[in-house]
PQR file of N, CA, C, O and H, with PARSE charges and radii, in Angstrom:
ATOM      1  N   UNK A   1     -59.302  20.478  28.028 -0.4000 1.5000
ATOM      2  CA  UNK A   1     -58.214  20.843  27.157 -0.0000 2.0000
ATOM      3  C   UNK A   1     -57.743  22.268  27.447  0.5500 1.7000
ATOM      4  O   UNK A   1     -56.607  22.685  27.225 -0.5500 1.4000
ATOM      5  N   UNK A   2     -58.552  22.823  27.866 -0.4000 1.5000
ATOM      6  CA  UNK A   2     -58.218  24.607  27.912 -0.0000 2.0000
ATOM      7  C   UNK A   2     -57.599  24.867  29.573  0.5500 1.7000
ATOM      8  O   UNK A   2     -56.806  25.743  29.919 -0.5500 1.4000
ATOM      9  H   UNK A   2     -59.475  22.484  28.046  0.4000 1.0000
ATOM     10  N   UNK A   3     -58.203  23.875  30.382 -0.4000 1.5000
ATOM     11  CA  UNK A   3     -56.913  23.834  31.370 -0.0000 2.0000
ATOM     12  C   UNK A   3     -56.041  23.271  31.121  0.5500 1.7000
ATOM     13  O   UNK A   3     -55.116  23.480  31.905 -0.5500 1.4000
ATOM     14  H   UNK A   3     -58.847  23.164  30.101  0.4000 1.0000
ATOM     15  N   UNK A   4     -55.767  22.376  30.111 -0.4000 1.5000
ATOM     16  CA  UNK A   4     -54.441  21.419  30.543 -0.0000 2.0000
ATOM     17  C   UNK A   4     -53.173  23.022  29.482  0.5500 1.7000
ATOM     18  O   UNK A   4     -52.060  23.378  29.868 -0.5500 1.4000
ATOM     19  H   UNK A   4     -56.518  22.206  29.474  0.4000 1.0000
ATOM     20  N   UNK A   5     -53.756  23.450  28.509 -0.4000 1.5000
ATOM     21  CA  UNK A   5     -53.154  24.547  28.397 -0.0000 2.0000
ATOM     22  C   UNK A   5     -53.008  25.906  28.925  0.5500 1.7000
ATOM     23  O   UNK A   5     -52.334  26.796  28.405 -0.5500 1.4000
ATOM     24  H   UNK A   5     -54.660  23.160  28.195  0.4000 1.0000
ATOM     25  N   UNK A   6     -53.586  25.977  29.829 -0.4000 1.5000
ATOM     26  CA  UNK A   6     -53.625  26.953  30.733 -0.0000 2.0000
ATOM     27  C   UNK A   6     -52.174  27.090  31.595  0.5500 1.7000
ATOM     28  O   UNK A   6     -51.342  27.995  31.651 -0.5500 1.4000
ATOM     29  H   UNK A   6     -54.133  25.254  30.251  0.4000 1.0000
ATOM     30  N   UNK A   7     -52.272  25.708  32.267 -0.4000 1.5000
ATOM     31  CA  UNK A   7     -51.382  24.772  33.384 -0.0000 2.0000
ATOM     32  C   UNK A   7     -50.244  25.146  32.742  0.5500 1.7000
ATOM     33  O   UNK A   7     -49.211  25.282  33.397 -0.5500 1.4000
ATOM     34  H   UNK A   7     -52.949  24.973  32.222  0.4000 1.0000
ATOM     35  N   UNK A   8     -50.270  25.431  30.968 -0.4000 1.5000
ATOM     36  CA  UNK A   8     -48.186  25.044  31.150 -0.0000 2.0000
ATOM     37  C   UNK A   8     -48.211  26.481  30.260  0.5500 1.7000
ATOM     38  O   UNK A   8     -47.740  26.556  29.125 -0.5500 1.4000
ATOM     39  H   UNK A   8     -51.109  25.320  30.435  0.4000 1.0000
ATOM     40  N   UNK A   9     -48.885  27.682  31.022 -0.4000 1.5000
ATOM     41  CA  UNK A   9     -48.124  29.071  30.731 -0.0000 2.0000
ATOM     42  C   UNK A   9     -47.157  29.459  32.107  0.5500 1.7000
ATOM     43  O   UNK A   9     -47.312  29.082  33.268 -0.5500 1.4000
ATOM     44  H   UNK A   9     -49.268  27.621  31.944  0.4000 1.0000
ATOM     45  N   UNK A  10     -46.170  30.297  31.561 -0.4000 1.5000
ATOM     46  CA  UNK A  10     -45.504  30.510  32.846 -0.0000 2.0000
ATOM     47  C   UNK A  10     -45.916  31.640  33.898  0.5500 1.7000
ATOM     48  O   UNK A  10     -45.471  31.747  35.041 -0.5500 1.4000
ATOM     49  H   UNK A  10     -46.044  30.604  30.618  0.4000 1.0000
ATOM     50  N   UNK A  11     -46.773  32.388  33.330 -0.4000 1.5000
ATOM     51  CA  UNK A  11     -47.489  33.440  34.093 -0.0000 2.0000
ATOM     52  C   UNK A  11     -49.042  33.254  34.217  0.5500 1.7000
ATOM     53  O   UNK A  11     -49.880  34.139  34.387 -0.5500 1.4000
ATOM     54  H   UNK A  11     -47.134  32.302  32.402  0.4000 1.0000
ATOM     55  N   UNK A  12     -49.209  32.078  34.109 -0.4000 1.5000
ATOM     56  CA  UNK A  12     -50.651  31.756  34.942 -0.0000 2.0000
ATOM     57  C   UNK A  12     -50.773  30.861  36.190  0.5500 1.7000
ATOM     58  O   UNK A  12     -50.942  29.664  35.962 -0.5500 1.4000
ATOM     59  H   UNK A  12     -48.528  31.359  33.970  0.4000 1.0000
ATOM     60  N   UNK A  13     -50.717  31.238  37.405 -0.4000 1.5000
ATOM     61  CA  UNK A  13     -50.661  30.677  38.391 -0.0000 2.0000
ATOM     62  C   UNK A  13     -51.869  29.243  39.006  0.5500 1.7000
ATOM     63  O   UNK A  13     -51.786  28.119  39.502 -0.5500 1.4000
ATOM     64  H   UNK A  13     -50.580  32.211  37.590  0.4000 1.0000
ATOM     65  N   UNK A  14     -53.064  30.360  38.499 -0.4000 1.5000
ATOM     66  CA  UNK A  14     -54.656  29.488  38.981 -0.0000 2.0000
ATOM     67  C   UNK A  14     -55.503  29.579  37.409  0.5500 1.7000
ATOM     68  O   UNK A  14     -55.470  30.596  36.716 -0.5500 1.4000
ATOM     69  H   UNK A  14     -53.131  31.273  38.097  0.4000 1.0000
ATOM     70  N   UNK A  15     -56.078  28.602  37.109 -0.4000 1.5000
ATOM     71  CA  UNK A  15     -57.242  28.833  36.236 -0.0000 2.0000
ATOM     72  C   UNK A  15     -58.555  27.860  36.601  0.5500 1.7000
ATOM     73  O   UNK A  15     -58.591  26.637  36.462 -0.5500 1.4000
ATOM     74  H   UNK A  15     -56.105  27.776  37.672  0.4000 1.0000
ATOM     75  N   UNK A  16     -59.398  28.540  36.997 -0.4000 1.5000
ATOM     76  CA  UNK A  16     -60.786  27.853  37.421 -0.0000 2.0000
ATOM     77  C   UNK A  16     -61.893  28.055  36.716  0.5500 1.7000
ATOM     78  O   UNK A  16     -61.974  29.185  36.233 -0.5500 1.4000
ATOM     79  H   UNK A  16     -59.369  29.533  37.109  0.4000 1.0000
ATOM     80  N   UNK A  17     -63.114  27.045  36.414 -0.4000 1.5000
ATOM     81  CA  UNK A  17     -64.064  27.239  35.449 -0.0000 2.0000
ATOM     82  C   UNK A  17     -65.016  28.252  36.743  0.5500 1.7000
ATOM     83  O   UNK A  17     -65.090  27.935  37.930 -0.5500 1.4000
ATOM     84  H   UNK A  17     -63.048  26.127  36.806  0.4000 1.0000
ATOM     85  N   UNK A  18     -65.587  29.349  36.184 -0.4000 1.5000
ATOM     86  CA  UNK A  18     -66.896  29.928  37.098 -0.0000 2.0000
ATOM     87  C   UNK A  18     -67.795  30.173  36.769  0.5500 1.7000
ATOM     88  O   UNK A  18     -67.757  30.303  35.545 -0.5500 1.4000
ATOM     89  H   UNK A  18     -65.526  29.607  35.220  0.4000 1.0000
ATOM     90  N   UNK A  19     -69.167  30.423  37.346 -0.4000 1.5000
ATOM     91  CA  UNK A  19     -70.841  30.490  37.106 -0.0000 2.0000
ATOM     92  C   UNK A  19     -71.019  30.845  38.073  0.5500 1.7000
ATOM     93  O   UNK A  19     -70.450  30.650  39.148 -0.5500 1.4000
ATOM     94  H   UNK A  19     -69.198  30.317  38.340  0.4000 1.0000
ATOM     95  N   UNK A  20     -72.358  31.769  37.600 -0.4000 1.5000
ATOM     96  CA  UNK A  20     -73.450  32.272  38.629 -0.0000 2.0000
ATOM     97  C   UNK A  20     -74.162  32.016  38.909  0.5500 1.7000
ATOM     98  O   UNK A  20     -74.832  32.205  37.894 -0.5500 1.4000
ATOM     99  H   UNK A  20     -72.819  31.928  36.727  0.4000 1.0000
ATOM    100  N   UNK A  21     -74.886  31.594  39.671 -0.4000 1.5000
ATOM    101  CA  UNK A  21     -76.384  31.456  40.408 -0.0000 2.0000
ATOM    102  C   UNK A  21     -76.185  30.227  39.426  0.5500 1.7000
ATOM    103  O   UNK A  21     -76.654  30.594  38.348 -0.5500 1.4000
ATOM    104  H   UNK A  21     -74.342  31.440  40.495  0.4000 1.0000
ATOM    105  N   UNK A  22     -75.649  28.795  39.301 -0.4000 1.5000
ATOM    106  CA  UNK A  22     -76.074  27.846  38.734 -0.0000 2.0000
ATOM    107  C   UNK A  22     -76.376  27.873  37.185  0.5500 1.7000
ATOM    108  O   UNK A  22     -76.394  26.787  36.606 -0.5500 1.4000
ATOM    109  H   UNK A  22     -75.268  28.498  40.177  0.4000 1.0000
ATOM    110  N   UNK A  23     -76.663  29.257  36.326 -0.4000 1.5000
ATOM    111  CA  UNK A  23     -77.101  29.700  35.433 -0.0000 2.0000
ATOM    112  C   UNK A  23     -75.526  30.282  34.481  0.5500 1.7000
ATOM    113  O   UNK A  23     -74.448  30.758  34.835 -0.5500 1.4000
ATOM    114  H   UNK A  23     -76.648  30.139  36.797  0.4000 1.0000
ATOM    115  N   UNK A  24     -76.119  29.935  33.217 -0.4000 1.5000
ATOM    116  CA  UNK A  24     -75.065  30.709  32.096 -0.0000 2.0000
ATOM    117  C   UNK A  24     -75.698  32.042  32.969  0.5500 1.7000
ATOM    118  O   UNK A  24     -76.672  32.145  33.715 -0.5500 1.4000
ATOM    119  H   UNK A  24     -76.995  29.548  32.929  0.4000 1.0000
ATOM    120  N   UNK A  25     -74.276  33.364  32.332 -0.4000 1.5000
ATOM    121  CA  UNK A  25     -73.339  32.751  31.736 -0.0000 2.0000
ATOM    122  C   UNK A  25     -72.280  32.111  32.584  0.5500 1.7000
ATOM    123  O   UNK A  25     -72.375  32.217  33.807 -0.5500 1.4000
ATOM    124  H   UNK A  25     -73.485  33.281  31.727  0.4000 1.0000
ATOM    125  N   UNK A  26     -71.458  31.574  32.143 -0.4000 1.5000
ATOM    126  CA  UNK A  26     -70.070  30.911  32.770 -0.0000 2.0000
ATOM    127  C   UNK A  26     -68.730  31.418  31.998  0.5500 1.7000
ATOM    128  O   UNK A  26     -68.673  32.225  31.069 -0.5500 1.4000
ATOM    129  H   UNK A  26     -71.381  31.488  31.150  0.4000 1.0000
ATOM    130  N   UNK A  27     -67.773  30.793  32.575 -0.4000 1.5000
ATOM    131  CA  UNK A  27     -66.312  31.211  32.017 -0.0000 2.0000
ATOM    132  C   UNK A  27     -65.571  30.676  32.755  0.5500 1.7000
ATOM    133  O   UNK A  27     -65.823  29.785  33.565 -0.5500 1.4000
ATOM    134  H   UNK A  27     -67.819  30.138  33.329  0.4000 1.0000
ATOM    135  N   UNK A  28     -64.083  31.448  32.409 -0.4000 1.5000
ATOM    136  CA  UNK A  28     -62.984  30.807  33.279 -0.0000 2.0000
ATOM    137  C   UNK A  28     -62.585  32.178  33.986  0.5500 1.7000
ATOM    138  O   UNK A  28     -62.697  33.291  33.474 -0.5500 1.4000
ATOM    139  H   UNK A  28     -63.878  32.172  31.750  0.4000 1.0000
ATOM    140  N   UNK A  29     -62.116  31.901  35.211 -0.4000 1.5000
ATOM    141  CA  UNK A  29     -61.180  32.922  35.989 -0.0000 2.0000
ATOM    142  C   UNK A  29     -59.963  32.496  35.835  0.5500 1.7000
ATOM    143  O   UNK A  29     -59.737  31.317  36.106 -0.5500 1.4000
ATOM    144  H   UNK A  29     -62.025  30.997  35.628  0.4000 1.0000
ATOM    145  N   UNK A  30     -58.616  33.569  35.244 -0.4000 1.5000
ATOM    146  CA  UNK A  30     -57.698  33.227  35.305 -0.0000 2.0000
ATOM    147  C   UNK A  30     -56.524  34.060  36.360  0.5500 1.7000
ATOM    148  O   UNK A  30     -56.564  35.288  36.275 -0.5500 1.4000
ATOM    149  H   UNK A  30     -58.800  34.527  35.024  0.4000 1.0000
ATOM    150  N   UNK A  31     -55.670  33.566  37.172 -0.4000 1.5000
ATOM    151  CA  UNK A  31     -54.743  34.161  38.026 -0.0000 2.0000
ATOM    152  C   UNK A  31     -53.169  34.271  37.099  0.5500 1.7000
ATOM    153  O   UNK A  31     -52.538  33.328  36.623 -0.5500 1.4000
ATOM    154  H   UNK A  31     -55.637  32.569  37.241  0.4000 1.0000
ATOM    155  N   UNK A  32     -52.850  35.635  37.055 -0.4000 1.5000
ATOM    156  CA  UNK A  32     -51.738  35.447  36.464 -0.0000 2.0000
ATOM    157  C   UNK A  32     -50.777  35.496  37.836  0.5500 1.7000
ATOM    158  O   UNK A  32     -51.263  35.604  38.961 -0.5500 1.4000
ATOM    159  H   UNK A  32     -53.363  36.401  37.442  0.4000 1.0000
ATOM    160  N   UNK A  33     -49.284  35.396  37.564 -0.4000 1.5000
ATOM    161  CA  UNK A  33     -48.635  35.619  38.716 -0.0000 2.0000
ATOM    162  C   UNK A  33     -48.023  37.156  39.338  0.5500 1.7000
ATOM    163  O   UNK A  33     -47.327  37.492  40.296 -0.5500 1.4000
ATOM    164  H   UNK A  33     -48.889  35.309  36.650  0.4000 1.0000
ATOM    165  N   UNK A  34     -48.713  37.849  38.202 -0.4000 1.5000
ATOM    166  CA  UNK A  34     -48.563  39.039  38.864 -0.0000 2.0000
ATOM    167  C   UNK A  34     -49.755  39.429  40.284  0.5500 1.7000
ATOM    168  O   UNK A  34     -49.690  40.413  41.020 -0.5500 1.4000
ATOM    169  H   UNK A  34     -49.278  37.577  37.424  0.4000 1.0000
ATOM    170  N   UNK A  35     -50.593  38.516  40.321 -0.4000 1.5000
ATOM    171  CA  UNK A  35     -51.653  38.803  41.087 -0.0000 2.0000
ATOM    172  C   UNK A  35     -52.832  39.168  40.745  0.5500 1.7000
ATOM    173  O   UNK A  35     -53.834  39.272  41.452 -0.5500 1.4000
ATOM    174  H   UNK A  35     -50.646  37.716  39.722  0.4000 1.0000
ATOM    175  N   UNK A  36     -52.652  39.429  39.262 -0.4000 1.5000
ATOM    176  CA  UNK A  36     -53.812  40.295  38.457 -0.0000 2.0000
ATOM    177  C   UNK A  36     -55.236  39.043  38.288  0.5500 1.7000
ATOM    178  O   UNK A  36     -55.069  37.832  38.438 -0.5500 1.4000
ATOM    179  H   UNK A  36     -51.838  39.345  38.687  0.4000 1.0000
ATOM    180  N   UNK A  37     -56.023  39.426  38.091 -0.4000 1.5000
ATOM    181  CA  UNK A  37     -56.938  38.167  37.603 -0.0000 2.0000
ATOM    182  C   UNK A  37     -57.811  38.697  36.754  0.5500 1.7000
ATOM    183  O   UNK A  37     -58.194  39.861  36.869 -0.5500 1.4000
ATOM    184  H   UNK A  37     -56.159  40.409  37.969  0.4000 1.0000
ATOM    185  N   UNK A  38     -58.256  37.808  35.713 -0.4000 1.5000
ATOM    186  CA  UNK A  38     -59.366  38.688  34.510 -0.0000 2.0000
ATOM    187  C   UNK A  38     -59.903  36.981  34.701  0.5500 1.7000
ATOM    188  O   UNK A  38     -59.288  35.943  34.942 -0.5500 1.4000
ATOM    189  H   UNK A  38     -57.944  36.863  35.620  0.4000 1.0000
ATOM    190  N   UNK A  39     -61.756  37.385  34.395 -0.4000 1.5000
ATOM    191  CA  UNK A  39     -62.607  36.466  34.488 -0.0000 2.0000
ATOM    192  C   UNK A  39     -63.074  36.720  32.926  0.5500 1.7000
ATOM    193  O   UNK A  39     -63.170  37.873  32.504 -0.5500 1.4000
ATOM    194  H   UNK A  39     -62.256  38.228  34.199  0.4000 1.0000
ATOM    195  N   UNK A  40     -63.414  35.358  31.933 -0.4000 1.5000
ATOM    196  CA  UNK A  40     -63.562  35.735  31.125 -0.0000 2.0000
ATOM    197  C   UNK A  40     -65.024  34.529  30.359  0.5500 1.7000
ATOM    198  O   UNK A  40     -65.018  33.298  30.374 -0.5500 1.4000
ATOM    199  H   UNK A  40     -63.336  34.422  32.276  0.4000 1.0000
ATOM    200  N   UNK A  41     -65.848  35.235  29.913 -0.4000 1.5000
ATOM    201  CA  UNK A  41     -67.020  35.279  29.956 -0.0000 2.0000
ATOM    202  C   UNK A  41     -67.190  34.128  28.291  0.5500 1.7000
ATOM    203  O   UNK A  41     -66.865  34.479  27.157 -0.5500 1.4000
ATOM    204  H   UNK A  41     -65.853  36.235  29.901  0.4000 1.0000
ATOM    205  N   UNK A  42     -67.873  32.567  28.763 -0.4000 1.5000
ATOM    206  CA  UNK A  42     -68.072  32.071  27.482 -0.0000 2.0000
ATOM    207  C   UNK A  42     -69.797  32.296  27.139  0.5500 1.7000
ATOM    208  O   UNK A  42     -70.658  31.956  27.950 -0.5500 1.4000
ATOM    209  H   UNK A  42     -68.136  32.282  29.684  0.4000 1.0000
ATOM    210  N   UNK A  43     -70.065  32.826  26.008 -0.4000 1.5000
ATOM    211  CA  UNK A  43     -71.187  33.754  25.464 -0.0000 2.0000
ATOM    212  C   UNK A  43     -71.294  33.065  24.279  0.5500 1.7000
ATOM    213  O   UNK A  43     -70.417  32.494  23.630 -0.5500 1.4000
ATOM    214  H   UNK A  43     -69.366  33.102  25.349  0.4000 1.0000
ATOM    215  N   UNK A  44     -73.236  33.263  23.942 -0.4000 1.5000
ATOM    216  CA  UNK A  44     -73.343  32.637  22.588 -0.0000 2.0000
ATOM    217  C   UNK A  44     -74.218  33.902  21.945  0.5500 1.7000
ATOM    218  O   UNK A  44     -74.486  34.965  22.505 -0.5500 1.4000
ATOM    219  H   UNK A  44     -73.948  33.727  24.470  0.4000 1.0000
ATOM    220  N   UNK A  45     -74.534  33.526  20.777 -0.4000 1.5000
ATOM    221  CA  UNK A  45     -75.470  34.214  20.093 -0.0000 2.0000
ATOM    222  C   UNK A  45     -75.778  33.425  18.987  0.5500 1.7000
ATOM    223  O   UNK A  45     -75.197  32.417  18.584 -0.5500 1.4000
ATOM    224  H   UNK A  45     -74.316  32.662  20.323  0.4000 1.0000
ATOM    225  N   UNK A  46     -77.142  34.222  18.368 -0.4000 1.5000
ATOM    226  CA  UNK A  46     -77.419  33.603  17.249 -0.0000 2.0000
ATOM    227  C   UNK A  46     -77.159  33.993  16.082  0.5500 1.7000
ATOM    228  O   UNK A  46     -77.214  35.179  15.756 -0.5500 1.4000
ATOM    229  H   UNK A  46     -77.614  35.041  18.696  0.4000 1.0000
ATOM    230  N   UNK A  47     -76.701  32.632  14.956 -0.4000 1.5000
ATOM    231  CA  UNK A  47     -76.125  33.210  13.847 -0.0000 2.0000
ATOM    232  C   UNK A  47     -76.997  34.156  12.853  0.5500 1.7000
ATOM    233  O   UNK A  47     -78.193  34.437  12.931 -0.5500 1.4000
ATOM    234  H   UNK A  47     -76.657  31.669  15.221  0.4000 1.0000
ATOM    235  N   UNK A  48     -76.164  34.504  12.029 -0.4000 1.5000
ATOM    236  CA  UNK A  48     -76.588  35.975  11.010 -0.0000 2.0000
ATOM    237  C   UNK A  48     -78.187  35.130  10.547  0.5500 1.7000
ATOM    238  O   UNK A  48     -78.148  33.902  10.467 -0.5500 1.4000
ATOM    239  H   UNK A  48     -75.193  34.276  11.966  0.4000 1.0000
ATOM    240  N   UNK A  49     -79.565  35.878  10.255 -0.4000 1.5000
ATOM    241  CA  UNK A  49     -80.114  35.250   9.425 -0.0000 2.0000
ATOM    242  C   UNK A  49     -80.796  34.061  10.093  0.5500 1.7000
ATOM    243  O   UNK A  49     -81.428  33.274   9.389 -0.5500 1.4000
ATOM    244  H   UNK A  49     -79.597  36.875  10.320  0.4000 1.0000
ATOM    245  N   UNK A  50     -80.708  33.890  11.365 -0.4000 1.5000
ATOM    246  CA  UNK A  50     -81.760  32.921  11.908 -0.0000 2.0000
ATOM    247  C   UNK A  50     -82.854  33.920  12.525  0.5500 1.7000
ATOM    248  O   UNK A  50     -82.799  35.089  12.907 -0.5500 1.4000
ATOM    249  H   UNK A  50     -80.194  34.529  11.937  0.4000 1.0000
ATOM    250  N   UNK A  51     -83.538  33.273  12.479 -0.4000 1.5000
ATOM    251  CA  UNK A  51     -85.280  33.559  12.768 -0.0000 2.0000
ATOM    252  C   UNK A  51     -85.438  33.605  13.781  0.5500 1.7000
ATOM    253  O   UNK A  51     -85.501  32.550  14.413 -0.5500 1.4000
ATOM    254  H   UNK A  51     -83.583  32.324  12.168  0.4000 1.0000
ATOM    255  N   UNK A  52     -85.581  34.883  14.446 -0.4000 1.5000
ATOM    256  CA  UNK A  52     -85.850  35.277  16.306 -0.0000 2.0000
ATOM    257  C   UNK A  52     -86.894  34.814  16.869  0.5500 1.7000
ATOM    258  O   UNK A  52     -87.063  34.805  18.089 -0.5500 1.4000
ATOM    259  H   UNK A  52     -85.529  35.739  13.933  0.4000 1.0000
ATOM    260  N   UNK A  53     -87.955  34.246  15.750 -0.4000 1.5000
ATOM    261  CA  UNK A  53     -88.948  33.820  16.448 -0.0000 2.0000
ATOM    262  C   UNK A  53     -89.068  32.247  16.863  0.5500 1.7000
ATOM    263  O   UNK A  53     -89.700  31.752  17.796 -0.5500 1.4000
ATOM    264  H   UNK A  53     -87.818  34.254  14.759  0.4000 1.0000
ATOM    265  N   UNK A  54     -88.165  31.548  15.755 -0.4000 1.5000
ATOM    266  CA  UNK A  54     -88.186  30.115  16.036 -0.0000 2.0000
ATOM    267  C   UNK A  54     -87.734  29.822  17.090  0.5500 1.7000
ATOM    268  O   UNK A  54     -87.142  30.668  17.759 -0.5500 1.4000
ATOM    269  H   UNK A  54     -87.651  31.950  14.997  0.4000 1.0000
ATOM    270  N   UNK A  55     -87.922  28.324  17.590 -0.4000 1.5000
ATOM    271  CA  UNK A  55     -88.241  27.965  18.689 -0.0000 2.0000
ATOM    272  C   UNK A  55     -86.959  27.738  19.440  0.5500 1.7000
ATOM    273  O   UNK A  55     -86.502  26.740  18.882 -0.5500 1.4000
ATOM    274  H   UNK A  55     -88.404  27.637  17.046  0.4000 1.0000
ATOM    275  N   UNK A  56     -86.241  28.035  20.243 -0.4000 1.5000
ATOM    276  CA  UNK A  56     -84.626  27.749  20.811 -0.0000 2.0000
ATOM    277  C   UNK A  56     -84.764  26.269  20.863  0.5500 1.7000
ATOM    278  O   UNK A  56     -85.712  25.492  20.980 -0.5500 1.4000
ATOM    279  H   UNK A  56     -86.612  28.846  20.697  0.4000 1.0000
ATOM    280  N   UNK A  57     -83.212  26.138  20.706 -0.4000 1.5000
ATOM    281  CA  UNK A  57     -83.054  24.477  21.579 -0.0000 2.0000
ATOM    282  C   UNK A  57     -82.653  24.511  22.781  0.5500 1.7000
ATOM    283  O   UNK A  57     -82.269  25.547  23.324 -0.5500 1.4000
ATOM    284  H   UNK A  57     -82.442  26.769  20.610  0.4000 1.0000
ATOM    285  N   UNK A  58     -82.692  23.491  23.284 -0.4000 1.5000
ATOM    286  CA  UNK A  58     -82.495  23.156  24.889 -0.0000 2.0000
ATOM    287  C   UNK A  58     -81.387  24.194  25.040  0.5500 1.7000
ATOM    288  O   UNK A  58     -80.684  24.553  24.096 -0.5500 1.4000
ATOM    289  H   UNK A  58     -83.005  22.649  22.844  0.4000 1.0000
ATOM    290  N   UNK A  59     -81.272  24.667  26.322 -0.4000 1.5000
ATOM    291  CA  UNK A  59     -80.322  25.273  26.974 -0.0000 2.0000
ATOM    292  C   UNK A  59     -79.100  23.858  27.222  0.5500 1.7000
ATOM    293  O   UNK A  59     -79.374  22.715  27.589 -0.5500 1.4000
ATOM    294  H   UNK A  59     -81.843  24.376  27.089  0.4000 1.0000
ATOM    295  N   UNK A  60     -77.679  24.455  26.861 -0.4000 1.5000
ATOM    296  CA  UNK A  60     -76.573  23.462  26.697 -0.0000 2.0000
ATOM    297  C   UNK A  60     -76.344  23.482  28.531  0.5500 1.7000
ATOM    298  O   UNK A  60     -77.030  24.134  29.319 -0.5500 1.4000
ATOM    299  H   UNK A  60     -77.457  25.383  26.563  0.4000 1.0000
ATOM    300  N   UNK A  61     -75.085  22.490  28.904 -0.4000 1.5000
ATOM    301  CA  UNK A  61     -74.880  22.471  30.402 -0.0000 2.0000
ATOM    302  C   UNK A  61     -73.703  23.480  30.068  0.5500 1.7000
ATOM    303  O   UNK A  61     -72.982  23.561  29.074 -0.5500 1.4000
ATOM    304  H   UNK A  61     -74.528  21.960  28.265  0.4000 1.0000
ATOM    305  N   UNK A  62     -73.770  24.432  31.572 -0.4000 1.5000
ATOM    306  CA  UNK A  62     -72.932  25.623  31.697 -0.0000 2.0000
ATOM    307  C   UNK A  62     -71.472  24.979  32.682  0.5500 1.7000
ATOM    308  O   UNK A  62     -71.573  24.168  33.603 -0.5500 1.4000
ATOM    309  H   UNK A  62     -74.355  24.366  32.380  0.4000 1.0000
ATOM    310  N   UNK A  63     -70.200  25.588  32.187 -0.4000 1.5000
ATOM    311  CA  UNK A  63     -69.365  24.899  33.176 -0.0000 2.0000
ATOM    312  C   UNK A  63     -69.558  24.702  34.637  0.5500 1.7000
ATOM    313  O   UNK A  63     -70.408  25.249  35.340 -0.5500 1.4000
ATOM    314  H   UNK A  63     -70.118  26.247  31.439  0.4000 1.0000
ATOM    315  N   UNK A  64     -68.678  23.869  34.985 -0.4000 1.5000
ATOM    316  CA  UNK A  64     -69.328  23.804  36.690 -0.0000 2.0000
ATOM    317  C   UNK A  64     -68.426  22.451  36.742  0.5500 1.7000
ATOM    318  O   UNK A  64     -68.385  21.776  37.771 -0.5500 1.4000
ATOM    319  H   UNK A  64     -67.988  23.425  34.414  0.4000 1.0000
TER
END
């Protein structure tokens, strides 16, 4: 969904999902048509008031 709105700005040329080493974090790189490009970083955290010690859940799948 976030490419298919990407696709119909008039100053975004390229938008690609990216990751590192296989591993969060991930994001999108976007190309505007000025040439410029900003990579932009999807990030989580934990909410207010949860317990740092309890046990995480599974790691989610990172774009790709």
């Amino acid at each position: 969904m976030l490419f298919d709105i990407l696709d119909q700005a008039s100053d975004i040329t390229d938008a690609q999902p990216w990751q590192e080493n296989d591993e969060c974090p991930s994001g999108v790189e976007i190309t505007f048509s000025t040439g410029a490009r900003i990579w932009m970083a999807i990030t989580g955290g934990s909410a207010t008031g949860t317990d740092p010690t309890a046990p995480r859940p599974p790691p989610h799948r990172c774009l790709g």
